[in-house]
C-alpha positions as CSV (number, residue, x, y, z in Angstrom):
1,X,0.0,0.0,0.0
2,X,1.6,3.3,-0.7
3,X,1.6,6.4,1.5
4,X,-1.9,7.9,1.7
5,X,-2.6,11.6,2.0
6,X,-5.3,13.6,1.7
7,X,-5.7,16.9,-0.6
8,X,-8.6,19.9,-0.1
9,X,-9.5,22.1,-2.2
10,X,-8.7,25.8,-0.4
11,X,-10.6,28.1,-2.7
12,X,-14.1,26.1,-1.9
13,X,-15.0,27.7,1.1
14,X,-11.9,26.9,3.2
15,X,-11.9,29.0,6.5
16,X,-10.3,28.6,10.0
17,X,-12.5,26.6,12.0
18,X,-12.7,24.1,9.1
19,X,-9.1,24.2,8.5
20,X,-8.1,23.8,12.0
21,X,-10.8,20.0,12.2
22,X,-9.1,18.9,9.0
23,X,-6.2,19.2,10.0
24,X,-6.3,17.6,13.7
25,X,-8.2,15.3,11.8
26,X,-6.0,14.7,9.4
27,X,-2.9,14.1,11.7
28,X,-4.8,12.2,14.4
29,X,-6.0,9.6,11.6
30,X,-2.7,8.6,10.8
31,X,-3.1,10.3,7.1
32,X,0.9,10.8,5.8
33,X,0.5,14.2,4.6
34,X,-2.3,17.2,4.3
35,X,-1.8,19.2,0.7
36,X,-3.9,22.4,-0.3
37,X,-4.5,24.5,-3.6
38,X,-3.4,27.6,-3.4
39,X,-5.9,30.2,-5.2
40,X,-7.1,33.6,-4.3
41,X,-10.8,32.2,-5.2
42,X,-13.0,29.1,-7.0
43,X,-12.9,29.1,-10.6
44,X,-16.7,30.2,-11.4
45,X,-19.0,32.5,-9.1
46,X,-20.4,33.3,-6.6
47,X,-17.2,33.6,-4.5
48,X,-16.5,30.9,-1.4
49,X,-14.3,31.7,1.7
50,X,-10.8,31.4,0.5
51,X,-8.4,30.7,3.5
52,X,-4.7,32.0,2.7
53,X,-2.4,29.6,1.5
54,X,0.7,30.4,3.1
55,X,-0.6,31.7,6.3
56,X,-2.9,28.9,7.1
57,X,0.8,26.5,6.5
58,X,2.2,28.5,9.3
59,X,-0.4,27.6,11.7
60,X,-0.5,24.0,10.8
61,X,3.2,24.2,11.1
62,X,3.3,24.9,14.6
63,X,0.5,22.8,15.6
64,X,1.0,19.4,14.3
65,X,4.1,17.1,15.3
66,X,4.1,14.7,12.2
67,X,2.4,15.2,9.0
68,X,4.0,16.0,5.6
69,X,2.5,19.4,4.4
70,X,2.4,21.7,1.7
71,X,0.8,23.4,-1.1
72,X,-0.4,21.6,-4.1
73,X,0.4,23.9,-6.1
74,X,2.0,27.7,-5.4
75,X,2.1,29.2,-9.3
76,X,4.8,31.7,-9.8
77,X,2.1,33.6,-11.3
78,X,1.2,35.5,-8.7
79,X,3.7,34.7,-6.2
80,X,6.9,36.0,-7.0
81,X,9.7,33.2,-6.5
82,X,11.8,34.9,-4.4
83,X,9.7,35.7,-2.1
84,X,8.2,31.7,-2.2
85,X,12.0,30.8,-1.4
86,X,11.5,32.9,1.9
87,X,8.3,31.8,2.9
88,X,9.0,27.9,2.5
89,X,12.4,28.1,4.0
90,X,10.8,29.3,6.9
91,X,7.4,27.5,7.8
92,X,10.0,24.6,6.9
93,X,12.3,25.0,9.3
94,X,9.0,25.8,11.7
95,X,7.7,22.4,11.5
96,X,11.1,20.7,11.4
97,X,11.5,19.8,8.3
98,X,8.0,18.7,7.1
99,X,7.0,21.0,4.4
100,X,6.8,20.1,0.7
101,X,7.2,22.9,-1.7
102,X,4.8,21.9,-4.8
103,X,4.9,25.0,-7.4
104,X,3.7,25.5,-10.4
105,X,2.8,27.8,-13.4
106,X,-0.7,28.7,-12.6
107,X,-3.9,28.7,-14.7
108,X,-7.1,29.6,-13.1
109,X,-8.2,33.0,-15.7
110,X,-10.6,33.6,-13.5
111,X,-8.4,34.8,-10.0
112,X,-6.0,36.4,-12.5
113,X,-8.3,38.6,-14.2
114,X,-10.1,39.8,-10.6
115,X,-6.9,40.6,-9.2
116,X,-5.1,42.0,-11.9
117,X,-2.2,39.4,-12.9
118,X,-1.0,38.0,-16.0
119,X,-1.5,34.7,-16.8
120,X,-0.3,34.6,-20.3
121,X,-0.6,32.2,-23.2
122,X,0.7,28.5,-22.1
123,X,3.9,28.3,-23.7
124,X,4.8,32.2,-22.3
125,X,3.0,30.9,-18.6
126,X,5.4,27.3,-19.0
127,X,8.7,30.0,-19.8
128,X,8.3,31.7,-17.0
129,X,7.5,28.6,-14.7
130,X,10.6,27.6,-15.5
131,X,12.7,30.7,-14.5
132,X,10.4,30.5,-11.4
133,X,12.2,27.3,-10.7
134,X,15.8,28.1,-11.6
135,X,15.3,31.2,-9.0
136,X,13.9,29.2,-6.5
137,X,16.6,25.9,-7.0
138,X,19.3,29.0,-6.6
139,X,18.5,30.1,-3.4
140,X,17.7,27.1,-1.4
141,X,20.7,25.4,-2.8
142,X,23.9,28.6,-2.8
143,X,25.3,29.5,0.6
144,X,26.6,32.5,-1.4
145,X,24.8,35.2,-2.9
146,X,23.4,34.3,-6.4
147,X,22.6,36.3,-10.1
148,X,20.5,35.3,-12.1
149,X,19.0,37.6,-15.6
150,X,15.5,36.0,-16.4
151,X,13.0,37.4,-19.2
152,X,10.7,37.5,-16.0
153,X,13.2,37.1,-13.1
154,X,15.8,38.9,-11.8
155,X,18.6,38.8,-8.9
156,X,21.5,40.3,-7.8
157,X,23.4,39.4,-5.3
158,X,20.4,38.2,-3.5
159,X,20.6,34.7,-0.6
160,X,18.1,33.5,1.5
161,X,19.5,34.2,5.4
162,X,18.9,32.4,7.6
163,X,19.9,29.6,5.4
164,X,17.9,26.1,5.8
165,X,18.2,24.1,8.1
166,X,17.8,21.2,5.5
167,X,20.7,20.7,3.0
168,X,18.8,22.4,0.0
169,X,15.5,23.2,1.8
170,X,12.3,21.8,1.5
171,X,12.1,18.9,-1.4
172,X,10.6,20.8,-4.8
173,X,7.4,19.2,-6.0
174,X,5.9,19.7,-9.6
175,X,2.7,18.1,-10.5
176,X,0.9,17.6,-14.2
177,X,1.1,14.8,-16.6
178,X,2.5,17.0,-19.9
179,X,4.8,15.2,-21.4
180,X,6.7,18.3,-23.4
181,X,6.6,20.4,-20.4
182,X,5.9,19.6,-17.1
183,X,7.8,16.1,-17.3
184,X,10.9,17.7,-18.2
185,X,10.6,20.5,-15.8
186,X,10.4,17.3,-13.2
187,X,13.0,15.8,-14.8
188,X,15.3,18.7,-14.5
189,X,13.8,20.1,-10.8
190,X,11.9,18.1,-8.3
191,X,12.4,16.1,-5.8
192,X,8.9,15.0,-6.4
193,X,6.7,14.3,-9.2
194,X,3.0,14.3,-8.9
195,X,0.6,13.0,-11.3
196,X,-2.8,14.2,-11.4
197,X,-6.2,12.4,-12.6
198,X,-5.2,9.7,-14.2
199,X,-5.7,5.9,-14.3
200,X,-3.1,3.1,-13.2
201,X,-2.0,2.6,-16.6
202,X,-1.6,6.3,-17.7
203,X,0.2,6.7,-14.6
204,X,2.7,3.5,-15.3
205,X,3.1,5.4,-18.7
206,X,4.1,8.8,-17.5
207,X,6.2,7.3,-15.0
208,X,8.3,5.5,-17.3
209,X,8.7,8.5,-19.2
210,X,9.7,10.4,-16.0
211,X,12.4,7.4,-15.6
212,X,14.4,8.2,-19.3
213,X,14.1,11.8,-18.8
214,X,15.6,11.7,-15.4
215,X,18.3,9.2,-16.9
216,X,19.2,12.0,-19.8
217,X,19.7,14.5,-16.9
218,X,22.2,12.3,-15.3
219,X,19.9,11.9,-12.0
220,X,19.2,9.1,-10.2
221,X,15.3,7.7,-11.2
222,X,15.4,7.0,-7.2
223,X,15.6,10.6,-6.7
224,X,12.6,11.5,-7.2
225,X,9.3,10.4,-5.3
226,X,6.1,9.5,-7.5
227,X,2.9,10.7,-6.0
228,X,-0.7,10.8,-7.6
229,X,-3.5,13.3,-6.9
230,X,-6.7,11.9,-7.3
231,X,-10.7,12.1,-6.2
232,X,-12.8,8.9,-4.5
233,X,-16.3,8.4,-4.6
234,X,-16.4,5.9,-1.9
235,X,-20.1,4.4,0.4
236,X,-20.3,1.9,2.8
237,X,-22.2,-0.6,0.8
238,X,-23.0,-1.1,-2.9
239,X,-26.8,1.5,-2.0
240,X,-24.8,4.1,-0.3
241,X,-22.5,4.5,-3.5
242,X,-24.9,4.6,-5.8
243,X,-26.8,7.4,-3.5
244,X,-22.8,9.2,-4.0
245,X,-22.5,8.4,-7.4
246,X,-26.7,10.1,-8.5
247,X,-26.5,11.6,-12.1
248,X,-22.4,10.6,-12.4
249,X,-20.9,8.1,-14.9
250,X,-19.4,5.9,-12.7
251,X,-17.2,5.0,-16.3
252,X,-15.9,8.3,-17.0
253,X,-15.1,8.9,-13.4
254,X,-12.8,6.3,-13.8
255,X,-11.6,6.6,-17.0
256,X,-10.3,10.1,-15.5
257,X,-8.4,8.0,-12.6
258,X,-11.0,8.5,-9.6
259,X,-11.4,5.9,-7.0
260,X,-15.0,4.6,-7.0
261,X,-16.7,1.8,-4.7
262,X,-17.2,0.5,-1.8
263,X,-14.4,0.4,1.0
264,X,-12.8,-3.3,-0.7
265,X,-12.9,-2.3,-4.3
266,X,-11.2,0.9,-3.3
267,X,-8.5,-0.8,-1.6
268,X,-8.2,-3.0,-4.7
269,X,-7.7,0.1,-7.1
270,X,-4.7,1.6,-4.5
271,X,-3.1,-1.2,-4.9
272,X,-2.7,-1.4,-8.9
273,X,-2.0,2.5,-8.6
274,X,1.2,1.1,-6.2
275,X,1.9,-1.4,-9.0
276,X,2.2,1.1,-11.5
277,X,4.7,2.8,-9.4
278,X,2.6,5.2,-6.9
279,X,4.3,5.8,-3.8
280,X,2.0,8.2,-2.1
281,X,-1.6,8.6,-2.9
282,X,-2.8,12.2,-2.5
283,X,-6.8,11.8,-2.1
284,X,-8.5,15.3,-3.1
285,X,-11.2,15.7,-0.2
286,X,-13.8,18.0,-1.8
287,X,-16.6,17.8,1.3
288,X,-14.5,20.3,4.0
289,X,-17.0,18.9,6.7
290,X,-16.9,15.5,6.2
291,X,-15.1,13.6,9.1
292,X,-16.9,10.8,9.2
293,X,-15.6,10.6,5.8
294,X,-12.0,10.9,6.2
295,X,-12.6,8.0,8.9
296,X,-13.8,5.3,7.2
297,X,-11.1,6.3,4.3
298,X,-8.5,6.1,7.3
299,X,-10.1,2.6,8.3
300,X,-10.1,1.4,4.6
301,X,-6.5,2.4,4.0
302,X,-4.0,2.8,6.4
């Protein structure tokens, strides 16, 4: 069975009393790890409470003892990389060494049109990801200052002090299944790929993939840790999933990589996601108030 954690969606009414149960929750389950999107809002109106990403990892920072944490993902978009570098570092060196810095290039048009930041096209948005990156890799990893002349990105003879207590900082995490992009940006940068919505043998596919790329970049295919984000329909018996799964294919849930049954089949399925090389199991949790939930998933899989 691999590592199981559980994902929320922030931007989907995400506030402090419900972030503060989900996360006890979360940590006294025996869950791995707690991930979070990181968005200024939900992707169609009307707006839903929106909890700060990088505050609310503070707080769970210093109150929680063992899980993994982190966002899943911070775009460079709208958070300048520089200032990402700082902000890890430190909630990192909070928790003792328990944060895992997932980033990416953004892509919500809605958040970036209301507050007034530039998404661009993809291949511009995938350029500057990728000088996003270099920035950040810089910093955690120089003990002297660094320069760097991007087309979006600039330093001078900027460091991150105090330096982190972990050799290189908190592990890098990218996440998407692009093959001409995001792969090789993985490849090149994480210490941790995530896939995202896809099946058992996608997955095996991409991993693969992942495998000769990191061979061309001289890296170790150990080097990297393979997770999977995905969503669960999940009911106690074969009536309560059908009552979950009202007006849903059940087929093209799956098709897109979703866990669907009852608590055996669903063990079943994380197991031939392990086979296909999944070593942690990121479970988006979309219901923000459902502990009862979260149990029987704990029950079921760990």
């Amino acid at each position: 069975m691999p590592e199981i954690a559980i994902n929320i969606e922030g931007q989907n009414g995400l506030n402090w009393p419900r972030w503060k149960r989900i996360v006890r929750t979360v940590e006294y389950l025996g869950f791995s790890a707690l991930t979070r999107s990181d968005h200024y809002t939900n992707g169609s109106p009307p707006d839903q409470d929106s909890l700060e990403l990088w505050v609310s990892l503070t707080w769970l920072a210093d109150n929680t003892e063992r899980i993994e944490f982190g966002p899943l993902v911070s775009p460079v978009s709208f958070r300048h990389p520089t200032m990402t570098a700082r902000m890890a570092t430190a909630v990192d060196d909070l928790s003792d060494g328990r944060l895992i810095l997932g980033l990416g290039a953004g892509w919500q048009e809605r958040e970036h049109t209301n507050y007034g930041w530039d998404l661009l096209d993809v291949p511009a948005r995938f350029d500057r990801f990728e000088e996003g990156l270099e920035v950040i890799s810089r910093l955690l990893n120089s003990n002297e200052p660094v320069d760097f002349e991007g087309g979006y990105f600039q330093m001078k003879d900027a460091i991150l002090l105090p330096r982190p207590s972990r050799p290189g900082g908190p592990p890098i995490l990218i996440g998407g299944n692009g093959e001409k992009r995001t792969l090789p940006l993985a490849a090149k940068y994480a210490d941790e790929w995530n896939g995202v919505f896809v099946p058992a043998r996608r997955y095996a596919q991409l991993n693969a993939h992942l495998d000769s790329l990191l061979v061309a970049q001289g890296r170790n295919v150990a080097d990297v840790r393979r997770s999977l984000m995905t969503g669960i329909v999940m009911g106690k018996t074969d009536a309560d999933l059908a009552e979950k799964l009202k007006g849903r294919d059940r087929d093209q849930l799956q098709a897109r990589g979703l866990l669907i049954g009852t608590p055996t089949a669903v063990a079943e399925q994380v197991d031939l996601l392990e086979e296909a090389g999944v070593e942690r199991l990121m479970i988006q949790w979309l219901d923000l108030d459902d502990m009862d939930g979260l149990e029987l998933l704990a029950k079921t899989l760990l």
